[in-house]
C-alpha positions as CSV (number, residue, x, y, z in Angstrom):
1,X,26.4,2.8,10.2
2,X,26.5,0.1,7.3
3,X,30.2,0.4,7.0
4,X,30.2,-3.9,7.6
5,X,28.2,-4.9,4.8
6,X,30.5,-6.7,2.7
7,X,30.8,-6.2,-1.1
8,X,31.4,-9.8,-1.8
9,X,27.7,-11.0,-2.5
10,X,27.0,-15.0,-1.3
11,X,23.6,-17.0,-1.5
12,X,21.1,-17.3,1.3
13,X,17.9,-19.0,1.1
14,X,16.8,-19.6,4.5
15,X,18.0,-15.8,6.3
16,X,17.0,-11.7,5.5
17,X,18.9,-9.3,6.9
18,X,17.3,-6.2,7.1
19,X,13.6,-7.3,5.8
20,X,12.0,-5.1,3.1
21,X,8.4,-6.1,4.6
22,X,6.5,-6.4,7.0
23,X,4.2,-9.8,8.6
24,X,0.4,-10.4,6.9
25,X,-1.3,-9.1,9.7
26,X,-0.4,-5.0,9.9
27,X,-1.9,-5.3,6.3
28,X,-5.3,-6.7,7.3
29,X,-5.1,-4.6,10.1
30,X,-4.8,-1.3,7.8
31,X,-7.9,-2.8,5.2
32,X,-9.8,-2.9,7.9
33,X,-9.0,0.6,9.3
34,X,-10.5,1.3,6.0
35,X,-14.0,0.6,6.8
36,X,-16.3,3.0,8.7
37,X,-17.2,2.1,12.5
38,X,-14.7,-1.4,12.0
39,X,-12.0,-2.0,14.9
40,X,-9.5,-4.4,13.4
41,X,-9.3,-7.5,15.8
42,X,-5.9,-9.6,16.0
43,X,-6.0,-12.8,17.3
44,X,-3.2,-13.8,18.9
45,X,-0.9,-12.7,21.8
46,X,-1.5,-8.6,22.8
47,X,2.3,-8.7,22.1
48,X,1.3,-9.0,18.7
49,X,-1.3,-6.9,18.1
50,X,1.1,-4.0,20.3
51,X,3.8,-4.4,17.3
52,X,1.0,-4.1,14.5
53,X,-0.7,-0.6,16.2
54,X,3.3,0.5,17.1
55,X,4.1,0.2,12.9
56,X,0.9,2.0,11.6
57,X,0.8,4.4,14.6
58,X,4.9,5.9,13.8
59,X,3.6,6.1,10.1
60,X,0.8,8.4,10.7
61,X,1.4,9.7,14.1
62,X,-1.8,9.0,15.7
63,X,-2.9,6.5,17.4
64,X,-4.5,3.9,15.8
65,X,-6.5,1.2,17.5
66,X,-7.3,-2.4,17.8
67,X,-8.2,-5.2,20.3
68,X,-6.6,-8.5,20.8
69,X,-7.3,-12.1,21.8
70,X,-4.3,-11.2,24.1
71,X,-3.3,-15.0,24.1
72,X,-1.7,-16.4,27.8
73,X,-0.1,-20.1,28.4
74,X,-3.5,-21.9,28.2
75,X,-4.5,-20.5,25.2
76,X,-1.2,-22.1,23.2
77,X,-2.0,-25.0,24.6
78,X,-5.6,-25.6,24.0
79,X,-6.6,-23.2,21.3
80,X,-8.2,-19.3,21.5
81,X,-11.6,-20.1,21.3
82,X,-12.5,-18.5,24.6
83,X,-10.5,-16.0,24.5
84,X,-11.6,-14.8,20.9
85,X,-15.5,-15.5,22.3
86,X,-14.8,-13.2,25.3
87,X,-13.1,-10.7,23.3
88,X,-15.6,-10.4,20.9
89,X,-18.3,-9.8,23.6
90,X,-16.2,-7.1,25.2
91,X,-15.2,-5.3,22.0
92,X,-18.9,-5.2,21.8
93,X,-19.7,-3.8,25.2
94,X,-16.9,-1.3,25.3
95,X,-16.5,-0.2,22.2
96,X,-19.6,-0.7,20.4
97,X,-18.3,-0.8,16.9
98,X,-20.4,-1.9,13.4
99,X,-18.0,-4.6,12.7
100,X,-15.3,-6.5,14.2
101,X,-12.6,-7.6,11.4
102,X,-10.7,-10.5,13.0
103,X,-7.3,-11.6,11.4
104,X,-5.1,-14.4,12.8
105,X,-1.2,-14.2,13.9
106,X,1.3,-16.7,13.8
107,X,0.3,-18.0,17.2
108,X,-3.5,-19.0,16.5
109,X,-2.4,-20.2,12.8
110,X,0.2,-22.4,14.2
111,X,-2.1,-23.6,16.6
112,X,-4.7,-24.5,13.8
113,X,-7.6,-21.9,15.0
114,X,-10.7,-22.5,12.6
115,X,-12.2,-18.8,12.8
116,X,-14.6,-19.2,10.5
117,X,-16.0,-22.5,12.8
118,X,-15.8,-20.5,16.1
119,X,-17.5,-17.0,14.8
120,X,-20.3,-19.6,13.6
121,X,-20.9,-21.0,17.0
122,X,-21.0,-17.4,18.9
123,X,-23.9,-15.2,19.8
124,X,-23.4,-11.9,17.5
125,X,-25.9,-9.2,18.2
126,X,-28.1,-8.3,15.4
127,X,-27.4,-5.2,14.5
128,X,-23.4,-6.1,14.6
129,X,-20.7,-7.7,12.1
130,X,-17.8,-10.2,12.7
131,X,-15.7,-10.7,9.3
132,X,-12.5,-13.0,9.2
133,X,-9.3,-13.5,7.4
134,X,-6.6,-15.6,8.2
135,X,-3.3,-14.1,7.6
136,X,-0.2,-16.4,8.6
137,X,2.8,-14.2,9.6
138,X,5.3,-16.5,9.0
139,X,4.3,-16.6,4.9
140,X,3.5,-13.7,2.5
141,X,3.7,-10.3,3.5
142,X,1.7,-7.1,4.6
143,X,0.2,-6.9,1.1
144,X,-1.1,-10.5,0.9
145,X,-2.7,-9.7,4.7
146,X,-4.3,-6.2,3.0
147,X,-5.7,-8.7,0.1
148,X,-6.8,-11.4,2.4
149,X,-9.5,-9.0,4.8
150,X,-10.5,-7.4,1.6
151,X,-11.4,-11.2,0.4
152,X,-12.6,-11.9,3.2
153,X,-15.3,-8.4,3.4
154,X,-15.9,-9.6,-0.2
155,X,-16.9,-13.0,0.8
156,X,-18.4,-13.1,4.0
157,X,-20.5,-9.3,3.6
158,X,-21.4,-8.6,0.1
159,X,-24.3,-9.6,-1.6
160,X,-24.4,-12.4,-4.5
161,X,-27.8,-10.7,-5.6
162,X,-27.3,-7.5,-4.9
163,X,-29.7,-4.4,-6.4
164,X,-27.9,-3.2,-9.6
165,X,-26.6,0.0,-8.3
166,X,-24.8,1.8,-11.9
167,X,-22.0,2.6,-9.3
168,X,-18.0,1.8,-10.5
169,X,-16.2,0.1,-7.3
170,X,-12.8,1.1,-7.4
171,X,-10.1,-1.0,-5.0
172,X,-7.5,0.7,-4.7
173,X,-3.6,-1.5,-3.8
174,X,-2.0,0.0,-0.4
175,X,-2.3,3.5,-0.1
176,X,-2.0,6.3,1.5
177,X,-5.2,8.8,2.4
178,X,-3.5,11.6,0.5
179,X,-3.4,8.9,-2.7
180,X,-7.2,8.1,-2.0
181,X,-8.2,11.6,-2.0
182,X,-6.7,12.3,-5.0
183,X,-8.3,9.0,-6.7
184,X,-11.8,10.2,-5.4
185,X,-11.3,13.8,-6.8
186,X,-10.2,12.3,-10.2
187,X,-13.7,10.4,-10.0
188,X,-15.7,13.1,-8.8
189,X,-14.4,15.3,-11.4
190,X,-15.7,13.1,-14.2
191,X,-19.2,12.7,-11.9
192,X,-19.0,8.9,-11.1
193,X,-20.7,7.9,-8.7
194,X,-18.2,5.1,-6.9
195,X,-17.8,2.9,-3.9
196,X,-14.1,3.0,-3.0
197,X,-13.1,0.3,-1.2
198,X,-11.4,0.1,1.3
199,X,-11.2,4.2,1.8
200,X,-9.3,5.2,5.1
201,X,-8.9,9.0,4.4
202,X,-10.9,10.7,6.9
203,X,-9.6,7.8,9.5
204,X,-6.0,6.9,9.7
205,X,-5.4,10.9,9.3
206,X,-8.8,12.0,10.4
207,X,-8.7,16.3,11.7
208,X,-8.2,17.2,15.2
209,X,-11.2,17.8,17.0
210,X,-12.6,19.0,20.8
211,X,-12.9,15.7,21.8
212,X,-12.2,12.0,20.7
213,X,-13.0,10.0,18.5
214,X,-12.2,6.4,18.1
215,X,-14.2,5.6,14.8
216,X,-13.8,9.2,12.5
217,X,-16.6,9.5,10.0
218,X,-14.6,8.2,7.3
219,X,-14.3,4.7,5.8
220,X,-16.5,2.3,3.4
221,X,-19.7,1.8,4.8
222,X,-20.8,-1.6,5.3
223,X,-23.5,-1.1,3.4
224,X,-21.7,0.0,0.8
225,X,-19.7,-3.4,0.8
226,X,-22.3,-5.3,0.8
227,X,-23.7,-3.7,-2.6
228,X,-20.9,-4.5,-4.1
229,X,-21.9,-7.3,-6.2
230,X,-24.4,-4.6,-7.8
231,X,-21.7,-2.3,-9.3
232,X,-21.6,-1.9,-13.1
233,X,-17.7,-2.3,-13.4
234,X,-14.9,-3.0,-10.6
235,X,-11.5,-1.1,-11.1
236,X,-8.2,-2.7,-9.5
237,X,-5.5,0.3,-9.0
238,X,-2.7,-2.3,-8.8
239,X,-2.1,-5.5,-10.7
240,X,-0.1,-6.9,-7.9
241,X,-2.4,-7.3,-5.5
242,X,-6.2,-6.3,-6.9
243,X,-6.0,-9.0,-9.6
244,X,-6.6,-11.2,-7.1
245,X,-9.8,-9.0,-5.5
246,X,-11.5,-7.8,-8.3
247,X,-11.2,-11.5,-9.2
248,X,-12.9,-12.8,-6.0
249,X,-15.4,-10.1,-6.4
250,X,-16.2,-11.4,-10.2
251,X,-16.5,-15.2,-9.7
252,X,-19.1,-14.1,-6.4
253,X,-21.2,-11.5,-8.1
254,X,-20.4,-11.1,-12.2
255,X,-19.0,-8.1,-11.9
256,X,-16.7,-7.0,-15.0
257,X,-13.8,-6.3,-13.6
258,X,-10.7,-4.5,-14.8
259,X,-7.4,-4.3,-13.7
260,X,-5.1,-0.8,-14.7
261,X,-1.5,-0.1,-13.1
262,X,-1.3,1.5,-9.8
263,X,-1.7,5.1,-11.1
264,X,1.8,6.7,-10.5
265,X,3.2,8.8,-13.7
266,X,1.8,10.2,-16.7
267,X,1.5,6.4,-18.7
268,X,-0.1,4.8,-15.7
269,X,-2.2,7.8,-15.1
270,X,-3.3,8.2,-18.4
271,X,-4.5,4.4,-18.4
272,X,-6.6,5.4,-15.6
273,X,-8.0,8.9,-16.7
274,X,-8.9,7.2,-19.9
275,X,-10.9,4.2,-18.1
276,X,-12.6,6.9,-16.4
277,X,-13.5,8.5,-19.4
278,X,-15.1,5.6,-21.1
279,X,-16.8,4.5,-18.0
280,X,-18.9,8.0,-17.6
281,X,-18.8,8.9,-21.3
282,X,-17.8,12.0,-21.1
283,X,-14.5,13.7,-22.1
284,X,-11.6,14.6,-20.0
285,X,-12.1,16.9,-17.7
286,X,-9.9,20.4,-18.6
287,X,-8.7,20.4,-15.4
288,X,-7.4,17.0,-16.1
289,X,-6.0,17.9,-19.3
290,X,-4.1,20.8,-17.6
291,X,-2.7,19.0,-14.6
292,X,-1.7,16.6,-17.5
293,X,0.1,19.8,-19.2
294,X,1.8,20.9,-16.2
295,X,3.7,17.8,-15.4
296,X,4.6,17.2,-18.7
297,X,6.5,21.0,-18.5
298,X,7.7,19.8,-15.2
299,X,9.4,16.6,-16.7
300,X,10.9,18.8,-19.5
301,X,12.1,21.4,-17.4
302,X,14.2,19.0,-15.2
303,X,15.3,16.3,-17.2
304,X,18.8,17.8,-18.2
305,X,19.2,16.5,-14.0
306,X,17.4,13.3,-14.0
307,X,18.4,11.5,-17.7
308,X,20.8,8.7,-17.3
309,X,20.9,8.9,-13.7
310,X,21.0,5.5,-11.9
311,X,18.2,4.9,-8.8
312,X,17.0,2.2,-7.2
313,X,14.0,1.9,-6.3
314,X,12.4,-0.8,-3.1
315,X,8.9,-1.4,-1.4
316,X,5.5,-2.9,-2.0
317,X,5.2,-5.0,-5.1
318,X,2.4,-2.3,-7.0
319,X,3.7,1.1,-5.5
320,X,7.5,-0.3,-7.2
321,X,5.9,-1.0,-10.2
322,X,4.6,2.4,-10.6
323,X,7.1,4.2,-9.6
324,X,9.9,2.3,-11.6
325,X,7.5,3.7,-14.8
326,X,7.5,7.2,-13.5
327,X,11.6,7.2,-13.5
328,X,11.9,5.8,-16.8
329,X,9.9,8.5,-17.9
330,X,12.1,10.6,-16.7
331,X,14.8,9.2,-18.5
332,X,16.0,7.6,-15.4
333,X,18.0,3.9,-15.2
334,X,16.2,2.1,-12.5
335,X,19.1,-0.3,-12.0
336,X,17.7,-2.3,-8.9
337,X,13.7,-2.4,-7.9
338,X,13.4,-5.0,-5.3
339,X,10.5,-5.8,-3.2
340,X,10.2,-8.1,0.0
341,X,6.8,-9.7,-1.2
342,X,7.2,-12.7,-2.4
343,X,5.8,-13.8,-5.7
344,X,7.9,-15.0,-8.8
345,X,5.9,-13.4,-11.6
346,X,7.1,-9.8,-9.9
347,X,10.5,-9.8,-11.8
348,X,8.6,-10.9,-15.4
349,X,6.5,-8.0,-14.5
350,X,9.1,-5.5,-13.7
351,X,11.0,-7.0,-16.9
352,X,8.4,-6.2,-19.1
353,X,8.5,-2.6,-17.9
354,X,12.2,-2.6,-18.8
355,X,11.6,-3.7,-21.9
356,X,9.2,-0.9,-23.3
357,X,12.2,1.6,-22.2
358,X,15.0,-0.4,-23.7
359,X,16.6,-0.9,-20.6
360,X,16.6,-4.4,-19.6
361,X,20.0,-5.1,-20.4
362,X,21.0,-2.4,-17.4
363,X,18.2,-3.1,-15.0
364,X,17.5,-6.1,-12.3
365,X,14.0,-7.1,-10.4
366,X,14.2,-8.7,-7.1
367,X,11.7,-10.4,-5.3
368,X,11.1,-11.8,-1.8
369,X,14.4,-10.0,-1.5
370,X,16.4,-7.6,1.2
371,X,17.7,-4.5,1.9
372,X,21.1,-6.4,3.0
373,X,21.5,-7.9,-0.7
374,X,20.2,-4.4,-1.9
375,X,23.5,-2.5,-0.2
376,X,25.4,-5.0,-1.8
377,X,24.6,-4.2,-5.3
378,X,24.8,-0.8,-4.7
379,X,28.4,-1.5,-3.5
380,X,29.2,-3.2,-5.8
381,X,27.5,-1.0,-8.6
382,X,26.5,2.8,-7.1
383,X,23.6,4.5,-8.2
384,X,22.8,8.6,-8.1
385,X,19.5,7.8,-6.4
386,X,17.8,5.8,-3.9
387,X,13.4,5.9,-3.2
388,X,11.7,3.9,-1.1
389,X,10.5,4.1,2.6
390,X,12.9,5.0,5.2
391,X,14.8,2.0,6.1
392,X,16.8,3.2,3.0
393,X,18.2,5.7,5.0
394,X,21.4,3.5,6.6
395,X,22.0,2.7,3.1
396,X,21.1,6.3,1.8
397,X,23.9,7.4,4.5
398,X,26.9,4.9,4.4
399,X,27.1,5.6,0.9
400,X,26.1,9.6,0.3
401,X,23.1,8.9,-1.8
402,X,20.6,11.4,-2.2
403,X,17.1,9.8,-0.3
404,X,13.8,9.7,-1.9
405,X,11.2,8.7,1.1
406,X,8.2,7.2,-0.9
407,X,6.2,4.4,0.2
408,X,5.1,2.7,2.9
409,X,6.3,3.0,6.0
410,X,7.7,6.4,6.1
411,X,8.6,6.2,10.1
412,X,11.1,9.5,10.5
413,X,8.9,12.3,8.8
414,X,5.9,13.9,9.0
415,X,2.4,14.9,7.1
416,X,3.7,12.8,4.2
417,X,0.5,10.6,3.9
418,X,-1.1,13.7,3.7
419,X,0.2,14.4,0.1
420,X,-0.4,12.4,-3.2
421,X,2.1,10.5,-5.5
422,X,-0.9,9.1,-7.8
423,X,-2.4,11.0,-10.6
424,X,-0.8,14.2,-12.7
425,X,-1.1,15.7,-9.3
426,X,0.6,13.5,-7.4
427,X,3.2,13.0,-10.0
428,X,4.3,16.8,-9.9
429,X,4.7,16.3,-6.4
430,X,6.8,13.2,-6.7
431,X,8.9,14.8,-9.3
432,X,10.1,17.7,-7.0
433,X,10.9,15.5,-4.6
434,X,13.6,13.4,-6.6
435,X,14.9,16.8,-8.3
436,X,15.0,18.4,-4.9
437,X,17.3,15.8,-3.8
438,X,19.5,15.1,-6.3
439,X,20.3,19.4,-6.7
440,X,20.4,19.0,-2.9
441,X,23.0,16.6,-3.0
442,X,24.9,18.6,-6.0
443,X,25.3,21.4,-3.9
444,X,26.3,19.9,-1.2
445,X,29.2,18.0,-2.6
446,X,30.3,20.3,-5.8
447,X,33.9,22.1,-5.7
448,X,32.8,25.9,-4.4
449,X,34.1,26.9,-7.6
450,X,31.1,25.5,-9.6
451,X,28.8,26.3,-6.9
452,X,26.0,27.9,-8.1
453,X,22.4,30.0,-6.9
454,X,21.2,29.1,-10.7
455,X,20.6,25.9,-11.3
């Protein structure tokens, strides 16, 4: 399928082929899903908004919904007020949601659309919200748009002199419901009381029921955000991106505000378990300690298959970051880890990963990078693995490397956002999975003569 891709590797600055990202708005889109009773609101073209459902809707097979400023000729030309102030009201009527969480496209943004000066000047009902963000497409990625509505909840909903509540806020970098259930049974095994934010388990893969539902019962409650500012400590799961929350949250409210890894391995994990433990006093929970234990076994018992091997590793800037830890604990060479965000520091950051393992003399960081240039290297330099979300797979099949779906979007499987890969939980998961397919691929390309039902 990739059989083209030439090995001879040349400079582009102003093309990507084969982007490893996605445009600001699905992410804004997806925080907001994250909020209880919210319908993200896209304001632009209902071409648009159709493309940012279509992504999120293939990762978690189920519909997922929004409404649109569903921009015509006129409103290029003179601006979207009218159509925003119309949609708003309608949302309203039809829909009857808490809060409406607007985000701009690359239409309204190159049209210079002042949200925050048009929400001002509408009628909102009482009892209802409006937030904003804007979220340029052509700039940044789906992880700066996920940071911008959070910022812009922050901001806009919670309170500067908010009740002191003795809650820990935790904000969490891009993740999956199956990741933020296993965050929130971490933290409710060490009985702390917490405001997650934002939480979309129990929405984006809410249960089937006898009838419909178009806001699920799960999600931060607005009142929840806007006590915020009265939380004893705020905890950023991903340096990436929740520096620059718990940041916005601090300078607003005072909040002391910490920022650990995004919790993927047993050194990332620990990191958190221990900030856990010092924020409720109390020791490690046993069945912490034993999770702990079993991965730990499950590492040992595999690594005669996964030291030394070569992977390469692509997606979101904190998922990467994680995960690059988690294979070098597995004795792993993470040759390539390329992300699609831009953002300069992300290679210093990677770097000084490879540098606790001793590996930086085999190992590269990419940013603001593609999968194009990644096929390249891996032409011109194979590795035994590949793990990211399933675009890899043309690369994964024109050159007969075994395929480790992790991250987001996963667009050809199924239930996978269902299942962790944070925590010692999540880890024993994720280290099956890259066992599996590396044994999977030894036995399906070994001479029959070393073929073998022990392994």
């Amino acid at each position: 399928m990739l059989d083209a891709t030439p090995v001879e590797i040349k400079e582009r600055k102003a093309l990507r082929i084969n982007a490893c990202k996605t445009c600001q708005p699905v992410g804004a889109m997806y925080a907001a899903l994250g909020v209880h009773n919210c319908l993200p609101y896209s304001h632009g073209s209902h071409g648009c908004v159709a493309y940012h459902r279509t992504v999120l809707t293939r990762h978690f097979k189920d519909p997922i919904m929004a409404a649109s400023s569903s921009f015509s000729e006129g409103a290029c030309v003179f601006g979207g007020k009218s159509n925003l102030k119309t949609g708003i009201k309608n949302v309203f009527d039809i829909y009857n949601p808490d809060i409406i969480a607007v985000h701009t496209t690359c239409l309204s943004e190159v049209i210079g659309d002042d949200l925050r000066a048009f929400i001002k000047e509408f009628d909102i009902p009482e009892d209802k919200t409006v937030v904003y963000c804007h979220t340029p497409s052509f700039k940044g990625s789906h992880v700066d748009g996920y940071v911008s509505m959070m910022n812009g909840f922050i901001e806009q909903i919670t309170k500067t002199e908010a009740d002191p509540t003795g809650k820990l806020a935790i904000f969490p970098a891009w993740s999956e419901p199956g990741d933020l259930r296993e965050i929130k049974r971490m933290l409710n095994l060490f009985g702390i009381d917490f405001t997650m934010f934002p939480d979309q388990s129990g929405v984006v893969d809410a249960p089937m029921k006898d009838h419909y539902e178009m806001f699920p019962e799960g999600g931060t409650t607005l009142e929840e955000i806007a006590a915020l500012g009265g939380a004893s400590k705020v905890l950023g799961l991903g340096p990436w991106t929740m520096s620059q929350t718990t940041d916005t949250l601090n300078k607003k409210c005072d909040v002391p505000a910490e920022v650990l890894p995004y919790p993927i391995g047993i050194a990332n994990t620990d990191k958190l378990v221990m900030a856990l433990a010092e924020f409720s006093g109390k020791d490690v929970p046993h069945e912490l300690e034993v999770e702990r234990g079993q991965l730990v076994d499950l590492m040992v018992d595999c690594h005669i298959w996964t030291s030394q091997k070569t992977c390469a590793i692509f997606g979101d800037p904190d998922y990467i970051l994680g995960t690059t830890e988690l294979a070098l604990e597995l004795g792993m060479i993470p040759k390539y880890v390329l992300t699609g965000t831009p953002g300069k520091t992300f290679p210093k950051m990677v770097e000084e990963i490879f540098e606790r393992y001793g590996v930086q003399d085999q190992c590269q960081a990419f940013q603001f990078d593609d999968l194009f240039h990644l096929h390249q290297l891996i032409k011109n330099d194979p590795v035994d693995l590949l793990i990211g979300t399933n675009y890899g797979k043309q690369i994964a099949r024109a050159e007969d490397i075994p395929f480790v779906r992790a991250g987001w979007p996963i667009l050809d499987r199924y239930g996978h956002y269902l299942f962790p890969t944070v925590g010692y939980q999540g880890g024993m998961r994720f280290v099956e999975r890259i066992v599996d397919q590396l044994l999977d691929h030894l036995d399906r390309t070994v001479p029959d003569e070393k073929f073998d039902v022990v392994l």
